[in-house]
DSSP file (Angstrom, degrees, kcal/mol; ACC not computed):
  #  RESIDUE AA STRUCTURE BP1 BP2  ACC     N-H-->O    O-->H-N    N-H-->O    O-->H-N    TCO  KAPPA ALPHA  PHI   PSI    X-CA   Y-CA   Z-CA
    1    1 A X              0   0    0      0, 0.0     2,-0.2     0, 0.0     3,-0.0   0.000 360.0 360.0 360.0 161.7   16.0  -19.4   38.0
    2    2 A X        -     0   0    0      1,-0.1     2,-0.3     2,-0.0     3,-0.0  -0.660 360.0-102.4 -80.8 144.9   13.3  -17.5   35.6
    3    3 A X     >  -     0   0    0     -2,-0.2     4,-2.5     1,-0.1     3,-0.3  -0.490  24.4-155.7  18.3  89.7   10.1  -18.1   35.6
    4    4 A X  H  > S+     0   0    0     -2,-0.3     4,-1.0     1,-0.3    -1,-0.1   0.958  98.5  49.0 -48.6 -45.6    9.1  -20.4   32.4
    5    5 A X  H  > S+     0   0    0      1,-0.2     4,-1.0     2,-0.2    -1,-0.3   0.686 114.0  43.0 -79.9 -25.6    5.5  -19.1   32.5
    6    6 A X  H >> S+     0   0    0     -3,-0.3     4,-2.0     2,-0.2     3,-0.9   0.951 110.6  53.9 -85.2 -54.8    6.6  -15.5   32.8
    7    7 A X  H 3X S+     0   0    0     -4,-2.5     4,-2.8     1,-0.3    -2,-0.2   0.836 116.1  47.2 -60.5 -32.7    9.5  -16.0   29.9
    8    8 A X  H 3X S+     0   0    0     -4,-1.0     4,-2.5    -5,-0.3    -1,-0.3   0.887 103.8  53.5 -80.0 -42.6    6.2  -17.4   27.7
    9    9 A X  H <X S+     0   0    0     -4,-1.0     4,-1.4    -3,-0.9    -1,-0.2   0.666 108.6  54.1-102.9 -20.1    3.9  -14.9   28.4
   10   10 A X  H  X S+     0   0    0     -4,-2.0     4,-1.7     2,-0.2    -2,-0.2   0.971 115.9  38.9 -52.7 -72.2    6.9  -12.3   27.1
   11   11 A X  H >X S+     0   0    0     -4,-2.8     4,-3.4     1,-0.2     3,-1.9   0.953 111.4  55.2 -43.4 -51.7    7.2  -14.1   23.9
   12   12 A X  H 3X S+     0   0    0     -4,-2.5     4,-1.4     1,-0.3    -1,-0.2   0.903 117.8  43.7 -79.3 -44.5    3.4  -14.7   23.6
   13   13 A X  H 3< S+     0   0    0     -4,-1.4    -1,-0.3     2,-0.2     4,-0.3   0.550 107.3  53.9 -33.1 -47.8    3.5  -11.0   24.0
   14   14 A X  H <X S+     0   0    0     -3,-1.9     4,-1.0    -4,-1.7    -2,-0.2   0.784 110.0  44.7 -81.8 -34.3    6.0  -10.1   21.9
   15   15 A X  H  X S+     0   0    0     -4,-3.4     4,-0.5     1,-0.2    -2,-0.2   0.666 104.4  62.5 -77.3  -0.1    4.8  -11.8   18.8
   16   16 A X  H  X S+     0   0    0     -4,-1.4     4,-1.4    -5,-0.3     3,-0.2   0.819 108.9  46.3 -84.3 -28.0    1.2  -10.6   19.3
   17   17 A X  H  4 S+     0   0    0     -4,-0.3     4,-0.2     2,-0.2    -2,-0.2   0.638 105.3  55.6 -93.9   4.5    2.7   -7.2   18.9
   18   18 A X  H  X S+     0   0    0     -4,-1.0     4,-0.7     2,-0.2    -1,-0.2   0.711 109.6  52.9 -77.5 -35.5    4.8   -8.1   15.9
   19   19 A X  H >X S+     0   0    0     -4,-0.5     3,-2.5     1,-0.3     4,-2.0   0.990 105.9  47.2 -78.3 -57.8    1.5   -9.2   14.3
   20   20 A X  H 3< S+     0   0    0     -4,-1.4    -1,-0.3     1,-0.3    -2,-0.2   0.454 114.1  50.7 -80.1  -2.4   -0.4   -6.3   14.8
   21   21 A X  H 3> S+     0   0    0     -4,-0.2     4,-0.6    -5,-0.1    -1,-0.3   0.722 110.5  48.6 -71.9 -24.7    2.7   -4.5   13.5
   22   22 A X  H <X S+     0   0    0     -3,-2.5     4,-0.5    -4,-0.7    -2,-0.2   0.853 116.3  44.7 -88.5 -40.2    2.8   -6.9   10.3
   23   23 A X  H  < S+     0   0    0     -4,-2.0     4,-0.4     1,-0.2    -1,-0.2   0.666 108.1  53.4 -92.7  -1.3   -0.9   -6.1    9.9
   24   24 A X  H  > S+     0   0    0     -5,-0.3     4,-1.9    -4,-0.2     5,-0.3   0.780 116.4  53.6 -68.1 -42.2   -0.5   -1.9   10.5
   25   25 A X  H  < S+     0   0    0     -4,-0.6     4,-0.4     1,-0.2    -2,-0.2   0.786 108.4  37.3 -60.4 -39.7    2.0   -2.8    7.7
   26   26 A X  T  X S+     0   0    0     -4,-0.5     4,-0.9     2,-0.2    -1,-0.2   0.463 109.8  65.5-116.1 -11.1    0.0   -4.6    5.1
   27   27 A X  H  > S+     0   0    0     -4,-0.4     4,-2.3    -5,-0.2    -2,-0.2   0.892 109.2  33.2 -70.2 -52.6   -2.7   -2.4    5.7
   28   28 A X  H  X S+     0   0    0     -4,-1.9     4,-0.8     2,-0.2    -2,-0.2   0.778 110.3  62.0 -75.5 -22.6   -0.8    0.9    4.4
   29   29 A X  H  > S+     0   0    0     -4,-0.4     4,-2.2    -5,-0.3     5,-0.2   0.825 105.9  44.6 -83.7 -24.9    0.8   -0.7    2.1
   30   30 A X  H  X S+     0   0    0     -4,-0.9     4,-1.9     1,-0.2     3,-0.4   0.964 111.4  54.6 -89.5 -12.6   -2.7   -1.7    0.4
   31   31 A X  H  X S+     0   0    0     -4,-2.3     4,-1.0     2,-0.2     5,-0.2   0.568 105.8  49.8 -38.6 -32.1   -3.8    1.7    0.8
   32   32 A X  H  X S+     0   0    0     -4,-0.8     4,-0.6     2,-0.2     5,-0.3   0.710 114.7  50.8 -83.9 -43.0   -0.5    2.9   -1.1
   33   33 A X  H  X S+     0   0    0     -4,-2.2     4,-3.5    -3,-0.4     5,-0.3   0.905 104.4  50.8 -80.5 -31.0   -1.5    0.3   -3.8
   34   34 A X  H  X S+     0   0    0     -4,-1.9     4,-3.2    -5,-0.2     5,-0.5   0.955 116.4  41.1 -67.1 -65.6   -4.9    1.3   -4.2
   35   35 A X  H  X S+     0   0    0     -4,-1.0     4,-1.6    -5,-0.2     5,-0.4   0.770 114.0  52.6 -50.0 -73.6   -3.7    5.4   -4.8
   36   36 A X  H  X S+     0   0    0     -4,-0.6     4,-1.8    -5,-0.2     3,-0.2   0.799 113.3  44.0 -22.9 -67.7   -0.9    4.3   -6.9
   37   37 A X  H >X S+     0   0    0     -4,-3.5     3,-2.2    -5,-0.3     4,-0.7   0.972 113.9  52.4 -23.2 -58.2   -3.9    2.1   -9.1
   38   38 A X  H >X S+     0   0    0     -4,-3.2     4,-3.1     1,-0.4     3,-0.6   0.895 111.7  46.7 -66.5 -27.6   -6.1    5.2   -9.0
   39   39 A X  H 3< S+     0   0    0     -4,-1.6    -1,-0.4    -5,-0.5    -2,-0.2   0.455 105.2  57.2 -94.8  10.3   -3.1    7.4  -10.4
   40   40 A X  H << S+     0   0    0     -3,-2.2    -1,-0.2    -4,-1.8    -2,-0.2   0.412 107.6  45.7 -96.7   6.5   -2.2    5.3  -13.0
   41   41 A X  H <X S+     0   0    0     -4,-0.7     4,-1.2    -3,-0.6     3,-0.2   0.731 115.9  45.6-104.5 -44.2   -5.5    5.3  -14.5
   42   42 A X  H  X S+     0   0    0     -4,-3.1     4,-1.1    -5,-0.3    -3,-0.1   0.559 112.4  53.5 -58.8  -3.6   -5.9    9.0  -14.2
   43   43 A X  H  > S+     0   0    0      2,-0.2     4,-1.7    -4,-0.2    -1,-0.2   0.502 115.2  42.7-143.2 -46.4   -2.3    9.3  -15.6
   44   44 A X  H  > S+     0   0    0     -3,-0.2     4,-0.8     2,-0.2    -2,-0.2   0.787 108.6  54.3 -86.6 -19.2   -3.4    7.2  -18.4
   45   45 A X  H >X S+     0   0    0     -4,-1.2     3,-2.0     2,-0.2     4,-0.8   0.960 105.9  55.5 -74.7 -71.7   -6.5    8.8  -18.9
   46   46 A X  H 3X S+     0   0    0     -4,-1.1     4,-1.2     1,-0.3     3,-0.2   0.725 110.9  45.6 -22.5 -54.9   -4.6   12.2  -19.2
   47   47 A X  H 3X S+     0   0    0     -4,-1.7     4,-1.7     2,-0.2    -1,-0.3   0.720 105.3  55.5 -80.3  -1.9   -2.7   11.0  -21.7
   48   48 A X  H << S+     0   0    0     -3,-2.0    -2,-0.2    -4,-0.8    -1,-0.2   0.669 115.1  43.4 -16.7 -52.3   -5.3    9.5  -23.6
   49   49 A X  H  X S+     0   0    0     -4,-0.8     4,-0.9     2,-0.2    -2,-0.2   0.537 112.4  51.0-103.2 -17.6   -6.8   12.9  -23.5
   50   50 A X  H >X S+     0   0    0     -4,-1.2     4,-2.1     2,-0.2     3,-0.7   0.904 110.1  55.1 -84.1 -53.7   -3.1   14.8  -24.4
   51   51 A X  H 3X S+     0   0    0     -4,-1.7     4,-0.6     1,-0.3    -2,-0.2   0.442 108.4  51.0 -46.3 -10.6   -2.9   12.2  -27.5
   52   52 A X  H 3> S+     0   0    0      2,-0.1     4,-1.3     3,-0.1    -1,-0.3   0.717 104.3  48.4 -78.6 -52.4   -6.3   13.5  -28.6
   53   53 A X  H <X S+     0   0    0     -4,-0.9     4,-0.9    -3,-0.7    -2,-0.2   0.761 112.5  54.1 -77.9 -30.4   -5.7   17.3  -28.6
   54   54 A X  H >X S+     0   0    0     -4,-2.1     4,-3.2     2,-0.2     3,-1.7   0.999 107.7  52.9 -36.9 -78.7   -2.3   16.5  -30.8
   55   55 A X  H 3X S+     0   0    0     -4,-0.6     4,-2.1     1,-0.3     5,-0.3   0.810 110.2  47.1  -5.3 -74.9   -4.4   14.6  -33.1
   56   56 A X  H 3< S+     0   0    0     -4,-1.3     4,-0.4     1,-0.3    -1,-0.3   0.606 109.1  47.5 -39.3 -46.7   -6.5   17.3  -33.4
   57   57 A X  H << S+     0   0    0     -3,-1.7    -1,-0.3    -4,-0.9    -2,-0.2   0.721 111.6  58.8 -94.0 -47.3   -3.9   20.1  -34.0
   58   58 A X  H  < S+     0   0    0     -4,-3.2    -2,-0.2     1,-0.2    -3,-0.1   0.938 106.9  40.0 -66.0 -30.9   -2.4   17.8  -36.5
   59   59 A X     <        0   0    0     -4,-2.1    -1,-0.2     1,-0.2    -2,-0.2   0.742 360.0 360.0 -64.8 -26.6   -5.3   17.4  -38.8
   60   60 A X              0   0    0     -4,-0.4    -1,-0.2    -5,-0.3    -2,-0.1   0.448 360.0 360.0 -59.0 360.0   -6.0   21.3  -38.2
């Protein structure tokens, strides 16, 4: 028969690496959210700044 304590120390094993996968995970994925943020403000900014030189050329 198997070993209980050996079959436990598998699991306990396998879900510590399942966690440090989940947190590899949630770590790049806020890293992905933060550049995505940071280009949607430059993104908005730029068009802020295209919607300004149009202005411009229309009053002209």
């Amino acid at each position: 028969m198997a070993d209980p304590i050996a079959a436990t120390a598998r699991i306990d094993r396998a879900i510590a690496r399942i966690e440090r996968a989940v947190a590899t995970h949630q770590q790049r994925h806020d890293a992905i959210a933060k550049r995505h943020a940071t280009l949607r403000a430059q993104i908005a900014d730029a068009v802020e700044a295209l919607d300004d030189v149009i202005a411009r050329e229309e009053r002209d």
